[in-house]
N, C-alpha and C positions, 0 to 999 in steps of 0.2 A: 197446469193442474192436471194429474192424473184421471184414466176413470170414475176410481172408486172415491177419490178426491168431490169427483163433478156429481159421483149417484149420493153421495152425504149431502151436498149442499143443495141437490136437488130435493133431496129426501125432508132435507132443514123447512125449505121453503113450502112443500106441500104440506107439512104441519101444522106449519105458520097461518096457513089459509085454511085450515079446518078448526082453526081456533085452538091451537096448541101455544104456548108461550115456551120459547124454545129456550135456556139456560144460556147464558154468555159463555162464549164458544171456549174464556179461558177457564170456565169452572171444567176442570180435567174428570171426564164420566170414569168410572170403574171396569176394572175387567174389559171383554167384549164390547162394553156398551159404545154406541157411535154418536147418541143424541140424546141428554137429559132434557126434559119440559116440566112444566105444569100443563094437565090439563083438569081445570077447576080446582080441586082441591088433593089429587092426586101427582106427583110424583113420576113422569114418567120414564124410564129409559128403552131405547129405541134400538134397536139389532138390523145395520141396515147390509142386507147382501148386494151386490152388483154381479149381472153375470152377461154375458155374450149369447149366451143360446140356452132354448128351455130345458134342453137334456141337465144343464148346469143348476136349473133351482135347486135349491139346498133342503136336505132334509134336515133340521136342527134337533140331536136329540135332548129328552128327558133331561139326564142330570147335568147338561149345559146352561137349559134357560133353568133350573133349578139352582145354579150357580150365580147364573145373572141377575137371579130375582134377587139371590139373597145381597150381591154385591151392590144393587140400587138400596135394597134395606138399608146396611151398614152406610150408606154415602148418605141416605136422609136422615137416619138418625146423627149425623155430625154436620151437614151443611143446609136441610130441610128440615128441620121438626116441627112449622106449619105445617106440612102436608101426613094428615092422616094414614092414606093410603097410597099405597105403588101398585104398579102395573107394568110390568115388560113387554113390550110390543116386540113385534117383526116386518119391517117392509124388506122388501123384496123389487128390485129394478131388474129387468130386462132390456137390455139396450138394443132398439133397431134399428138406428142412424146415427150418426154423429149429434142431431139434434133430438131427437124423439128416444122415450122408452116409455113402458109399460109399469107401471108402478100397482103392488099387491099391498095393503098396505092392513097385519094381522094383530088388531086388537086384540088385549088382554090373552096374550100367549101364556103369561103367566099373572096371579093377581098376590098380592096379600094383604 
């Protein structure tokens, strides 16, 4: 398993623990997106960056996660139309060892 491979399943599992219910890994997310969930009655998809060093954190423009909100919209209204609302997140890994990173983890980047 690659890095970015290790920082999604990382990323899978600390959602998991914060009370996210993470989508069956074969429902295929849109666009960008790395991680669809439910959390409560929302929708969520998840934009996960991996990076080596913090020069590397990512600045994510405007009409990208504007792109990504809309591509979770169109994916719940065909595969979610229980969930009222969506939400785009962003986490963000920084990796310091083989074992360890630092995880950022940016609610409601975008909402609708």
């Amino acid at each position: 398993m690659d890095i970015r491979q290790r920082g999604v399943a990382a990323a899978r599992a600390y959602l998991e623990r914060v009370g996210q219910r993470a989508l069956d890994e074969s429902i295929t997310p849109p666009e960008d997106i790395d991680i669809l969930g439910i959390d409560g009655d929302t929708l969520v998809g998840t934009i996960v960056y991996v990076v080596l060093s913090s020069e590397e954190l990512p600045v994510v423009p405007e009409p990208t996660l504007d792109a990504n909100l809309e591509a979770v919209l169109v994916h719940r209204d065909s595969h979610s139309p229980e969930c009222p609302e969506v939400r785009l997140d962003v986490i963000s890994l920084l990796i310091i060892a083989e074992d360890r990173a630092l995880l950022r983890h940016h609610r409601e980047a975008r909402c609708g």
